[in-house]
DOMIVEX-680733 format. One record per residue: residue number from 1; residue in one letter; x, y, z of N, C-alpha, C, O in turn. Coordinates in nm, 4 decimals. Layout:
! DOMIVEX-680733
     n   res       n.px       n.py       n.pz      ca.px      ca.py      ca.pz       c.px       c.py       c.pz       o.px       o.py       o.pz
   NUM     A          X          Y          Z          X          Y          Z          X          Y          Z          X          Y          Z
...
This chain:
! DOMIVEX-680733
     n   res       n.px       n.py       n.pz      ca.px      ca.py      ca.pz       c.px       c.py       c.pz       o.px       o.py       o.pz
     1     X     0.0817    -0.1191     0.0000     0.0000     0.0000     0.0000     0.0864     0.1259     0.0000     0.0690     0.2253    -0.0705
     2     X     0.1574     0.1108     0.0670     0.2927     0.2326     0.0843     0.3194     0.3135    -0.0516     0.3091     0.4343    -0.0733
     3     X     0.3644     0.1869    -0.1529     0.4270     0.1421    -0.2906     0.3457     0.2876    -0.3640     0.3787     0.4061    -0.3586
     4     X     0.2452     0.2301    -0.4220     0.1070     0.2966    -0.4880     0.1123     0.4307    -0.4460     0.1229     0.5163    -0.5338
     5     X     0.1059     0.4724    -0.3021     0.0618     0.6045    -0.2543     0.1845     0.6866    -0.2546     0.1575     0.8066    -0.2501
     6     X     0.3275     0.6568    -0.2588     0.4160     0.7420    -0.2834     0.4378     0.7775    -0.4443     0.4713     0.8809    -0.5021
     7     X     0.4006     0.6339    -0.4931     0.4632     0.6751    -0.6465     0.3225     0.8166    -0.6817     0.3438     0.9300    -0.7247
     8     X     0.1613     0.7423    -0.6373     0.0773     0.8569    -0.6620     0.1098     1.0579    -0.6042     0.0524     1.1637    -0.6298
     9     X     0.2352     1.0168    -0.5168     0.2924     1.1678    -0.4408     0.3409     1.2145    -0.5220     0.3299     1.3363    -0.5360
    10     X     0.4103     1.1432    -0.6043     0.5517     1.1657    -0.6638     0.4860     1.2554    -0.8382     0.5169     1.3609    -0.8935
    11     X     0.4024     1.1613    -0.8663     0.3508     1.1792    -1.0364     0.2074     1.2517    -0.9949     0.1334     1.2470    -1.0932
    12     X     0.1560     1.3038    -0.9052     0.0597     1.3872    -0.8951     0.0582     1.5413    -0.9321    -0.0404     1.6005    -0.9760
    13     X     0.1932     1.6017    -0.9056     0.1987     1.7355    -0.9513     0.1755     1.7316    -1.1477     0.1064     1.8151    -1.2061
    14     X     0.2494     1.6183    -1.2181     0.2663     1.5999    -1.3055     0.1972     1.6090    -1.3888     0.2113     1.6684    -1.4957
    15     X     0.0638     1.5162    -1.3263    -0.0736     1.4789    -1.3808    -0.1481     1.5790    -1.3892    -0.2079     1.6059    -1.4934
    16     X    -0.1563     1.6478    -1.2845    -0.2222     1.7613    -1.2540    -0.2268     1.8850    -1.3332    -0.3098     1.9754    -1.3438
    17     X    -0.0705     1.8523    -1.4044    -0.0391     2.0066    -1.4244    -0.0310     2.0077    -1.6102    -0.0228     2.1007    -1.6904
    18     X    -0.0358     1.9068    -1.6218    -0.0644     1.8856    -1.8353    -0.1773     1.9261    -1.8463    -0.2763     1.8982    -1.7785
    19     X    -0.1589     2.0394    -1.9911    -0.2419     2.1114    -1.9956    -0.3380     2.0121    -2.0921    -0.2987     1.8954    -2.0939
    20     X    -0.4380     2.0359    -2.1593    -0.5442     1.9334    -2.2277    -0.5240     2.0108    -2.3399    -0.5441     2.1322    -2.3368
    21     X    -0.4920     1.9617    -2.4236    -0.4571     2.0108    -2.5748    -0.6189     1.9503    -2.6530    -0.6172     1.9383    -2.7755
    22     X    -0.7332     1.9200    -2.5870    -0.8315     1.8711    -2.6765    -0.9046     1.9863    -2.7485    -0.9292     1.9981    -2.8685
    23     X    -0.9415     2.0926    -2.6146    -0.9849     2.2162    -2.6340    -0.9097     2.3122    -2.6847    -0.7929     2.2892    -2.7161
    24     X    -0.9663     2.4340    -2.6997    -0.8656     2.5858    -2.7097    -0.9905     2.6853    -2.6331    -1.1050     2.7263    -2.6525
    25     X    -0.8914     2.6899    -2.5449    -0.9458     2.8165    -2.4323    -1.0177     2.9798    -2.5239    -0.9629     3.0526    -2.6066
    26     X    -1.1264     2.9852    -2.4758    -1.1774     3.0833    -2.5792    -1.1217     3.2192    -2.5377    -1.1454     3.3138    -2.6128
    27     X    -1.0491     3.2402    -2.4250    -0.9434     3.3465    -2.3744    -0.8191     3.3330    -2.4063    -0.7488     3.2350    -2.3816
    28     X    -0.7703     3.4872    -2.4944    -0.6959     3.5033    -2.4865    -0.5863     3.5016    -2.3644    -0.6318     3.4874    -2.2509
    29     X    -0.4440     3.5153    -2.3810    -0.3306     3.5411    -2.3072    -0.3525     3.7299    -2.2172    -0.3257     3.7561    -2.0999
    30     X    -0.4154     3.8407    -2.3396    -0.4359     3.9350    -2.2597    -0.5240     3.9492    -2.2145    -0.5372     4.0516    -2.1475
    31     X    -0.6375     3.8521    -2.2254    -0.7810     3.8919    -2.1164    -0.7386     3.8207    -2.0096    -0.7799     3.8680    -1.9037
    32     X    -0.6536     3.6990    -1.9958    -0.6755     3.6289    -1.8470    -0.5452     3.7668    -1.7738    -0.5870     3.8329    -1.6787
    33     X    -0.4382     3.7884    -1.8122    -0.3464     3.9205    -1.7981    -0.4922     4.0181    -1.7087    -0.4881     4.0264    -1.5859
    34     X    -0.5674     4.0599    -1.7592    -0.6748     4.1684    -1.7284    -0.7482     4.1087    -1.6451    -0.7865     4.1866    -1.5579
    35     X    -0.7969     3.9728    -1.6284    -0.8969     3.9199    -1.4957    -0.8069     3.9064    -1.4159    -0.8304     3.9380    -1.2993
    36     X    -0.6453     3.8440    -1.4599    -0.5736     3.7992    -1.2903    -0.4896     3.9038    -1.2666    -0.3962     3.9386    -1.3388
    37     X    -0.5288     3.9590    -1.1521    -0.4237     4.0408    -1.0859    -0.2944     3.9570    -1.0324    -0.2114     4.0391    -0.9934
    38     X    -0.2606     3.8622    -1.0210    -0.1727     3.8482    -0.9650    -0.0630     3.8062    -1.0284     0.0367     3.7504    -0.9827
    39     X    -0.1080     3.8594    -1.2124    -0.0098     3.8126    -1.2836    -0.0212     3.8008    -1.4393    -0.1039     3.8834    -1.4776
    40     X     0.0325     3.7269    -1.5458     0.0203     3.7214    -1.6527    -0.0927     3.6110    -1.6553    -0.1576     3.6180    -1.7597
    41     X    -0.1218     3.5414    -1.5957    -0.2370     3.4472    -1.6324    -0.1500     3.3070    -1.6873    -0.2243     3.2089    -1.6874
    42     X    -0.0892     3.2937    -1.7073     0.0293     3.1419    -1.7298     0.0462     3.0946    -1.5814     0.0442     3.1498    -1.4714
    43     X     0.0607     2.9887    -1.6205     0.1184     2.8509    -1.4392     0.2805     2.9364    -1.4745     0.3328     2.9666    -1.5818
    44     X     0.3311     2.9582    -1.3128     0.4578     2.9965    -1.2708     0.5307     2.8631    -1.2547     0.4895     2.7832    -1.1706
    45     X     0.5978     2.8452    -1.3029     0.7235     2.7294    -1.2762     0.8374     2.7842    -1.2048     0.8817     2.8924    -1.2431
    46     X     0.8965     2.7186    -1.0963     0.9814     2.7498    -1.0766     1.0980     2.6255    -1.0566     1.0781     2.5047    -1.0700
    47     X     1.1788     2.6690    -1.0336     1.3296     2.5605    -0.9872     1.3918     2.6053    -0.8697     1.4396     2.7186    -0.8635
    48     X     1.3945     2.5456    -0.7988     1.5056     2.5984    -0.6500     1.6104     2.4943    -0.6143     1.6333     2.3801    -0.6543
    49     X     1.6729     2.5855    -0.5129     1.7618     2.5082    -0.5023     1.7320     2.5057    -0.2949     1.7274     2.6274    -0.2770
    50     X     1.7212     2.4710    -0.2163     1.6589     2.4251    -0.1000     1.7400     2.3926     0.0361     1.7873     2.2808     0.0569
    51     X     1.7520     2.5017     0.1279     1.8260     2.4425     0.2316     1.7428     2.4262     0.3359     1.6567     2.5114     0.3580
    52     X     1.7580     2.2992     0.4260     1.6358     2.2456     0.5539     1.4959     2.2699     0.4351     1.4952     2.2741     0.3121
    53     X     1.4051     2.2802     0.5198     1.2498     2.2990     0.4407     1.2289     2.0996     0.4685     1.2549     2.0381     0.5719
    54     X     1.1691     2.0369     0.3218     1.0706     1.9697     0.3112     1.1402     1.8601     0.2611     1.0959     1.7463     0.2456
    55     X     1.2976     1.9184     0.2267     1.3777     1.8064     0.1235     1.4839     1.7590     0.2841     1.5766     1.6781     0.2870
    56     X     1.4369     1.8289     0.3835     1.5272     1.7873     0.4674     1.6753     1.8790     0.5466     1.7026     1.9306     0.6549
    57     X     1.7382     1.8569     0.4155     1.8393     1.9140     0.4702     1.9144     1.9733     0.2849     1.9454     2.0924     0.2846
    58     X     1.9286     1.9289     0.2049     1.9932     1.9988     0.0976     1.8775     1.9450    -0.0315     1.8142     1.8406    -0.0157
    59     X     1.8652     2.0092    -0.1259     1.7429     1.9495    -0.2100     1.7288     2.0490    -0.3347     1.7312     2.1716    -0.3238
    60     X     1.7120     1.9704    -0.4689     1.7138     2.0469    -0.5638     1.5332     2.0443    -0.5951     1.4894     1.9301    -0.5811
    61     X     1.4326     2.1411    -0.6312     1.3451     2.0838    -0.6465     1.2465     2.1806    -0.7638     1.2879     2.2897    -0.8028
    62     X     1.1084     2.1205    -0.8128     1.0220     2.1920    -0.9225     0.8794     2.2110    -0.8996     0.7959     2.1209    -0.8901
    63     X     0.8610     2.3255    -0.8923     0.7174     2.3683    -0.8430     0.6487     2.4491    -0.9776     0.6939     2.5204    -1.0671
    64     X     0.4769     2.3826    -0.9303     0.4156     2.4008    -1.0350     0.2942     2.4848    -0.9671     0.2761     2.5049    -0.8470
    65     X     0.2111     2.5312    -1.0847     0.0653     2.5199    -1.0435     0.0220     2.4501    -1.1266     0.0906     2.4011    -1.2162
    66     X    -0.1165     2.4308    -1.1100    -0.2139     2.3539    -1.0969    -0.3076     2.3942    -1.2388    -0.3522     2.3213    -1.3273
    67     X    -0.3162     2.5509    -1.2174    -0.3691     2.6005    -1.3288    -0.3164     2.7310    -1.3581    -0.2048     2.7566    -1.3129
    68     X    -0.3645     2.8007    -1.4120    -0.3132     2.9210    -1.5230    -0.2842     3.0497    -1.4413    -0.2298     3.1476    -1.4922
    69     X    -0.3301     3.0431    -1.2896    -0.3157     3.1470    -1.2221    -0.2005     3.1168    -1.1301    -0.1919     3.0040    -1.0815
    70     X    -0.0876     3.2340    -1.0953    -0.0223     3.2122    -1.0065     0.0467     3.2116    -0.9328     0.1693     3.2015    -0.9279
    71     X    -0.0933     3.2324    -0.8104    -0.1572     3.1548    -0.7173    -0.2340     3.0707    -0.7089    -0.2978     3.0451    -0.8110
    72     X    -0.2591     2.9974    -0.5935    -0.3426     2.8301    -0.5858    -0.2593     2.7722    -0.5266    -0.1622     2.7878    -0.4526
    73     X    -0.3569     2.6537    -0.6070    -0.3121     2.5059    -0.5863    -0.1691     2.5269    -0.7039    -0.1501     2.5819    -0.8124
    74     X    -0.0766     2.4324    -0.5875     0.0611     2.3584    -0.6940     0.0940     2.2270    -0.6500     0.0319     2.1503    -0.5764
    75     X     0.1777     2.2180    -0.6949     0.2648     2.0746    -0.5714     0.4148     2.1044    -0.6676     0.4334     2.1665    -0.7722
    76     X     0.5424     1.9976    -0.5397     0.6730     2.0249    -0.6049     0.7105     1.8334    -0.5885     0.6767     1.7268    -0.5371
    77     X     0.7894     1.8921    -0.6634     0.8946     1.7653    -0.6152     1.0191     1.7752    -0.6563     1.0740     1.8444    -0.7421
    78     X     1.0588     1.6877    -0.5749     1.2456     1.7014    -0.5360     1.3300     1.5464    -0.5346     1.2934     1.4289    -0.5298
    79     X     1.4593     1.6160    -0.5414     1.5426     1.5007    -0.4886     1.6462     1.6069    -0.4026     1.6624     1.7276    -0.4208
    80     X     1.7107     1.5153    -0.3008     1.7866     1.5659    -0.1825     1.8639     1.5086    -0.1039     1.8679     1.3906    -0.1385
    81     X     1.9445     1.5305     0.0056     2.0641     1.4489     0.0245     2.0364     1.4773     0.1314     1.9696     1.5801     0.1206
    82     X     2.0478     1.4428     0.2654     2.0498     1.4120     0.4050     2.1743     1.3094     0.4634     2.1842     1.1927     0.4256
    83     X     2.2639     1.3707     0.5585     2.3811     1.3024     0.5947     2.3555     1.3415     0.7901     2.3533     1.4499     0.8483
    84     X     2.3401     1.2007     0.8421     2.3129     1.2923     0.9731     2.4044     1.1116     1.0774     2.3790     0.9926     1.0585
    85     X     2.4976     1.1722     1.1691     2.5634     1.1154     1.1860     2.5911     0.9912     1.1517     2.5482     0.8807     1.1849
    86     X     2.6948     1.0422     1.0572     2.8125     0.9120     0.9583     2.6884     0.8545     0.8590     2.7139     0.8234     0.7426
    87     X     2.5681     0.8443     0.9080     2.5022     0.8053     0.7701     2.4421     0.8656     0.6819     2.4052     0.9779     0.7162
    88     X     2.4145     0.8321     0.5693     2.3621     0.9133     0.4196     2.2109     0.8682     0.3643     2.1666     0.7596     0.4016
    89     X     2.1554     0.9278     0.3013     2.0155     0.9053     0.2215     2.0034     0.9837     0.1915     2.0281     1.0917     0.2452
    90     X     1.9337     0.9469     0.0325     1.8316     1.0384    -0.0588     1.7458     1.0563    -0.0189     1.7057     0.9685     0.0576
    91     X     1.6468     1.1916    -0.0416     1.5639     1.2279    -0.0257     1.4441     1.2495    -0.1394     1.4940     1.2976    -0.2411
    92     X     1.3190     1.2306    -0.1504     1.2372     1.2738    -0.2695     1.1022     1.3398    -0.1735     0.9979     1.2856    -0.1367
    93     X     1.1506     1.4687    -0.1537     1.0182     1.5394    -0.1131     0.8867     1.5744    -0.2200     0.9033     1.6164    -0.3345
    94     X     0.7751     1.5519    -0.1670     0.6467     1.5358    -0.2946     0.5544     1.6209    -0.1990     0.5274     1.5652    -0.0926
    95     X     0.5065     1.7347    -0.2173     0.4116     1.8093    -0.1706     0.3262     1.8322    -0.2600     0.3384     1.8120    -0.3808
    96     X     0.1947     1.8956    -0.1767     0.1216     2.0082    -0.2883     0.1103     2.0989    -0.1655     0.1104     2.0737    -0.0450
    97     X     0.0985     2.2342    -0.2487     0.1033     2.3795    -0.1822    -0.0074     2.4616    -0.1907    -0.0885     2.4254    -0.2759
    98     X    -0.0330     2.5523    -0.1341    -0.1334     2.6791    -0.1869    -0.0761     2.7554    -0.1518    -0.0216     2.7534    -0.0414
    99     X    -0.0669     2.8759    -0.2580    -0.0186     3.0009    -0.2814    -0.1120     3.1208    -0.2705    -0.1911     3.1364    -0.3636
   100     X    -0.1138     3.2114    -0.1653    -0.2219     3.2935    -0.0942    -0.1243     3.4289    -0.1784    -0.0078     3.4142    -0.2156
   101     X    -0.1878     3.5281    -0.1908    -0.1651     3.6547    -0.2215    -0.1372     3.6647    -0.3646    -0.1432     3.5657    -0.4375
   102     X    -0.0983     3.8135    -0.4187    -0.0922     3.8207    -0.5460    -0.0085     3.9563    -0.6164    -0.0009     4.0644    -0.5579
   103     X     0.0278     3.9407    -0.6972     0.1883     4.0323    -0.6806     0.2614     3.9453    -0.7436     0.2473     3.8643    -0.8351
   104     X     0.3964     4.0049    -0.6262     0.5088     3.9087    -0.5994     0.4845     3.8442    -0.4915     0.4937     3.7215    -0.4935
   105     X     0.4559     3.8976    -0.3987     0.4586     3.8382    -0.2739     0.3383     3.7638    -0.2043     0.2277     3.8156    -0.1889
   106     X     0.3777     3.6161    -0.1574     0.2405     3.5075    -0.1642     0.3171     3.4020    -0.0229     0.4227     3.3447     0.0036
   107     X     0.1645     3.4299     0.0432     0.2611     3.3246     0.2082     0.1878     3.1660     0.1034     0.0864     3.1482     0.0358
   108     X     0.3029     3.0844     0.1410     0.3138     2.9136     0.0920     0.2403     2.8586     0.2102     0.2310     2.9089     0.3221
   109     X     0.1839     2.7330     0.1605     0.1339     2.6893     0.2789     0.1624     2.5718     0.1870     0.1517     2.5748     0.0644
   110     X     0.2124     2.4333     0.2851     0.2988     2.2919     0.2263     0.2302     2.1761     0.2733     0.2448     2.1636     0.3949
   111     X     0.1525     2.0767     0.2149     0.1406     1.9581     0.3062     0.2093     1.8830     0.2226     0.1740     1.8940     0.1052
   112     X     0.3227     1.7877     0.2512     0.3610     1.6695     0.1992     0.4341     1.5666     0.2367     0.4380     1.5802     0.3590
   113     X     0.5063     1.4540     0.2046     0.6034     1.3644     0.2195     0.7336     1.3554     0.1810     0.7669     1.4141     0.0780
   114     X     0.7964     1.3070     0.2298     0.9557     1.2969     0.1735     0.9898     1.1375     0.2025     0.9664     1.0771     0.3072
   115     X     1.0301     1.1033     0.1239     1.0530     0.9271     0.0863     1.2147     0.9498     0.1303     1.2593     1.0530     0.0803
   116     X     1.3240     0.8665     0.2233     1.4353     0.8799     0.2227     1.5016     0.7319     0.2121     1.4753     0.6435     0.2936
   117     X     1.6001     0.7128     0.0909     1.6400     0.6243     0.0537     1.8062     0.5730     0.0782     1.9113     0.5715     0.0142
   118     X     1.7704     0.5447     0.1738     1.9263     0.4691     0.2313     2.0193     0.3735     0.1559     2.0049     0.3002     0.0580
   119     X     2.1349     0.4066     0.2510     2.2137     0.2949     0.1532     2.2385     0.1836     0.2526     2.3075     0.0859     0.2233
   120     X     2.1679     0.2034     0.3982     2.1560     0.0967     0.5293     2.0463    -0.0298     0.4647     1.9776    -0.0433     0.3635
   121     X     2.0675    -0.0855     0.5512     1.9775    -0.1893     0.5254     1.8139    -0.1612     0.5801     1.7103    -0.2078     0.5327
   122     X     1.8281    -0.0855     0.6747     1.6767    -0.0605     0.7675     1.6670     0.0781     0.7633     1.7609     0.1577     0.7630
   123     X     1.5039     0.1113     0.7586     1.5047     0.2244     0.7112     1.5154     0.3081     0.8704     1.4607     0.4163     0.8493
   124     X     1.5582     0.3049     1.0074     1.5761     0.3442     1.0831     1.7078     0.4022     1.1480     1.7403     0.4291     1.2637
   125     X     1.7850     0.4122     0.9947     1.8725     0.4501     0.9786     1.9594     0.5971     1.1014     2.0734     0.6207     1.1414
   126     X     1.8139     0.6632     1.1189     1.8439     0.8031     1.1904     1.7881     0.7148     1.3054     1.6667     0.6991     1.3180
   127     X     1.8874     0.6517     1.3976     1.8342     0.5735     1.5461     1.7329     0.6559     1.6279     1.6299     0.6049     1.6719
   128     X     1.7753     0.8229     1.6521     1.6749     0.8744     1.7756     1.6006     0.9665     1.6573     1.5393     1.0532     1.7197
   129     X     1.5846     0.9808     1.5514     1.5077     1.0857     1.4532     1.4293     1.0329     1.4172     1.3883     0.9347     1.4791
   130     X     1.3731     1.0735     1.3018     1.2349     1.0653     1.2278     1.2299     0.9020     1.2028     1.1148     0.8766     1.2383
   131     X     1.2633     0.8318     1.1798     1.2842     0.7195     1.0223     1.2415     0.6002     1.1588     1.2722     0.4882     1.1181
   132     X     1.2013     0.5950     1.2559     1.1718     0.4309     1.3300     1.1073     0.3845     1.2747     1.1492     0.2710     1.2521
   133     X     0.9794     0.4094     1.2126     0.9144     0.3093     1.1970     0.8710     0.2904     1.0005     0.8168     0.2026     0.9334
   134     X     0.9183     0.3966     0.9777     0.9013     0.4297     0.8366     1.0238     0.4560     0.7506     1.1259     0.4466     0.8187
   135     X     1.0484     0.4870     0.6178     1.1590     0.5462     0.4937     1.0581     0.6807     0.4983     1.1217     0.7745     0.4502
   136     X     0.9397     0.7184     0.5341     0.8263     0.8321     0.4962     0.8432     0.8955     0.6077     0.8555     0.8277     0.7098
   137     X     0.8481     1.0464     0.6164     0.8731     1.1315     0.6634     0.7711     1.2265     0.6471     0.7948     1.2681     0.5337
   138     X     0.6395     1.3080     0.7017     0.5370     1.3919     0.6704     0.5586     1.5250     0.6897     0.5993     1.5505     0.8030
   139     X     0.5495     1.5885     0.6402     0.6168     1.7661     0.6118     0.5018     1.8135     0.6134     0.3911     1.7606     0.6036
   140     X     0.5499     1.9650     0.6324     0.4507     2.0713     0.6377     0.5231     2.2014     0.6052     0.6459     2.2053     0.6129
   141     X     0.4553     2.3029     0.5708     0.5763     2.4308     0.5025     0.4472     2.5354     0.5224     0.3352     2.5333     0.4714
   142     X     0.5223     2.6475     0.6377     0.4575     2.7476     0.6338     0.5816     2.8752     0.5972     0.6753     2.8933     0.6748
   143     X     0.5651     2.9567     0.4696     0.6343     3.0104     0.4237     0.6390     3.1426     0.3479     0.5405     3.1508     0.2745
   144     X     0.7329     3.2676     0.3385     0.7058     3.3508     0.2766     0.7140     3.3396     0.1481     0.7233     3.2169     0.1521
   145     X     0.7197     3.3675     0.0119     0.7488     3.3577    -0.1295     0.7277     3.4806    -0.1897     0.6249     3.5481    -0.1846
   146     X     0.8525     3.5105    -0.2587     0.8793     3.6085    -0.3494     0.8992     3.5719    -0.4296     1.0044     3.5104    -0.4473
   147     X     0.7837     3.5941    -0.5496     0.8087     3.4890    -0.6807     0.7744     3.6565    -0.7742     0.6898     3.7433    -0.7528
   148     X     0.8736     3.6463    -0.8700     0.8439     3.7479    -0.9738     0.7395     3.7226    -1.0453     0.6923     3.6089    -1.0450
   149     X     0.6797     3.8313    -1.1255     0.5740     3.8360    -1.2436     0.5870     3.8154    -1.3131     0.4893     3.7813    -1.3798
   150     X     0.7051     3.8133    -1.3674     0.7671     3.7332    -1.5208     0.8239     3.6217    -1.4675     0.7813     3.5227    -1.4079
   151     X     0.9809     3.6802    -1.5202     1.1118     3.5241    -1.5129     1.1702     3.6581    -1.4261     1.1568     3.7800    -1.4154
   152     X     1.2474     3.5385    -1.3708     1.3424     3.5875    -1.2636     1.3546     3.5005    -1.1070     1.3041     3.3938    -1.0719
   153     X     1.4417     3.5946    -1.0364     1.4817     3.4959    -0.9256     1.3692     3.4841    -0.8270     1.2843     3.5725    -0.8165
   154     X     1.3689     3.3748    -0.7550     1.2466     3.3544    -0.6593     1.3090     3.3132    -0.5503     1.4164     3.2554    -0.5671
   155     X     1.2404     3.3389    -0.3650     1.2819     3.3706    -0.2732     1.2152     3.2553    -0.1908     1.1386     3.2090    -0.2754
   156     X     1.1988     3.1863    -0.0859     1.1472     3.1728    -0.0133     1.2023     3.1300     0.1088     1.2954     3.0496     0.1053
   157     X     1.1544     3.1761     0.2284     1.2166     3.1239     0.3821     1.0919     3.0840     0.4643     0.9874     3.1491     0.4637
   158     X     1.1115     2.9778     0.5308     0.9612     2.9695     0.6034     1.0505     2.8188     0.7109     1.1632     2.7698     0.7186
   159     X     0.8993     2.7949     0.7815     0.9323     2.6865     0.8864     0.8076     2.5572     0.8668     0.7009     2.5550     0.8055
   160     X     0.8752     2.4628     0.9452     0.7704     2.3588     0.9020     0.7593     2.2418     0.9682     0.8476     2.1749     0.9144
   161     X     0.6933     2.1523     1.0748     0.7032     2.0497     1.1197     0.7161     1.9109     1.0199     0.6534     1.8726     0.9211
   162     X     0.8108     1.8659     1.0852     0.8276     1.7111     1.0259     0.8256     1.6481     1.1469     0.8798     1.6666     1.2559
   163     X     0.7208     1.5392     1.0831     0.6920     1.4073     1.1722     0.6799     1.3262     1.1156     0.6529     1.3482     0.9975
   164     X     0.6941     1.1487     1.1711     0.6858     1.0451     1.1237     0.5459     1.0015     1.1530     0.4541     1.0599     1.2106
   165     X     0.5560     0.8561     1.0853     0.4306     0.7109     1.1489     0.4063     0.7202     1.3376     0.3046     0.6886     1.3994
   166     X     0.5307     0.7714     1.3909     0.4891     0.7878     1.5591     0.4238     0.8739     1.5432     0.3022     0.8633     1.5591
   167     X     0.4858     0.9960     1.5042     0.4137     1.1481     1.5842     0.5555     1.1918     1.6233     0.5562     1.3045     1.6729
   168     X     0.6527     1.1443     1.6159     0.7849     1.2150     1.6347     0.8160     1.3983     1.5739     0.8374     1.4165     1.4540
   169     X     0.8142     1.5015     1.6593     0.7474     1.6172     1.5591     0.9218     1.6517     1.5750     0.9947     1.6064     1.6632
   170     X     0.9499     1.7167     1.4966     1.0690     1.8285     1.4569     1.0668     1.9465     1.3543     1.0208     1.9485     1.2402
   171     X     1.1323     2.0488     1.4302     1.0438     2.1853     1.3322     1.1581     2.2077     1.2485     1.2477     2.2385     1.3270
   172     X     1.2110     2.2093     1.1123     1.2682     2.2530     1.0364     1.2267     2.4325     0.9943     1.1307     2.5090     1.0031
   173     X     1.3786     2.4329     0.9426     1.4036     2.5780     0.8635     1.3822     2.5836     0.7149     1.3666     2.4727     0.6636
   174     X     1.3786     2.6666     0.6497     1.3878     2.6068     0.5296     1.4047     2.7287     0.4044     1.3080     2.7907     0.3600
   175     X     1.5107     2.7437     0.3699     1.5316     2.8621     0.2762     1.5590     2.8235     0.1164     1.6432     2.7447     0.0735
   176     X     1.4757     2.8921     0.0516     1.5014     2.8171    -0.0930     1.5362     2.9626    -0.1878     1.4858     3.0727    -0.1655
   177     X     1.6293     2.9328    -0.2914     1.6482     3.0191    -0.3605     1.6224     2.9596    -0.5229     1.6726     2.8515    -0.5536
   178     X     1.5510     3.0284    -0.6109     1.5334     2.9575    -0.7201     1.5020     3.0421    -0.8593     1.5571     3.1522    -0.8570
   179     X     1.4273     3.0164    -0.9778     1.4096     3.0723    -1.0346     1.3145     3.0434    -1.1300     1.3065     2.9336    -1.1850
   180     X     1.2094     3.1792    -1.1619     1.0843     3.0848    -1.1747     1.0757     3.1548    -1.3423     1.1333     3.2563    -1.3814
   181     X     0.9856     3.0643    -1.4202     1.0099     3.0973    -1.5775     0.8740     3.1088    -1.6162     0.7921     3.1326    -1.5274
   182     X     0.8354     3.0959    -1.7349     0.6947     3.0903    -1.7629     0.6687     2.9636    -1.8758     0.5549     2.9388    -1.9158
């Protein structure tokens, strides 16, 4: 059951976010520009690069929306590296987000998972941390975001509980620097 529901974490932003080439939107590029204030009316993509936050501890990762405005609904996903005494694992953080405000400036709000892939044999790799009873790790991201209106660099710093299958809580930092395109 595990199997199914991470790979569905992982390929959900994905699914979500292909546009349907069956139709053609009877709006133009400058009327949705004129209904959305918070922007050109295109999904914001971005790329970051991620310190602490959701990937853990170092993490390269790709955030989407959902639809044409943006703000909303998104989700990201990542890969990431975690080294915490003498031992190592990958990381694949899989969220979805909502993006509040409109501008540049939009508070993040994060629910997701991070899958961490050892090179131990047991996934309890981190003895007194997160990983006893699980490789799944449950995140949360409350955050500022400075995302430009076009292309350009994008900002974010925020905080976020991680907990496991116990309830083991730990509050991460999490600063991402990135750059978002159209």
């Amino acid at each position: 059951m595990k199997i199914p529901f991470c790979l569905f974490l992982i390929l959900a932003p994905f699914l979500f976010s292909c546009p349907a080439s069956a139709q053609q939107s009877k709006y133009q590029a400058e009327d949705l520009r004129m209904k959305l204030p918070s922007g050109s009316g295109e999904k914001a993509r971005t790329i970051f690069f991620e310190l602490g936050g959701q990937g853990l501890q170092y993490s390269v990762n790709y955030d989407t929306r959902f639809s044409d405005r943006r703000n909303g609904f998104g989700g990201r996903l990542g890969l990431g590296y975690i080294s915490l005494k003498g031992r190592e694992a990958a990381t694949i953080p899989v969220s979805l987000n909502y993006l509040l405000g409109n501008g540049r400036h939009f508070a993040d709000f994060g629910l997701g998972a991070t899958l961490l892939i050892s090179n131990g044999s047991k996934p309890d790799m981190f003895e007194s941390s997160l990983t006893k009873s699980s490789p799944i790790v449950y995140t949360t991201n409350v955050s500022y975001r400075f995302q430009p209106i076009q292309k350009g660099i994008s900002l974010r710093a925020g905080v976020g509980p991680v907990f496991n299958y116990d309830f083991n809580l730990v509050y991460y930092f999490g600063f991402s620097l990135g750059y978002t395109f159209k």
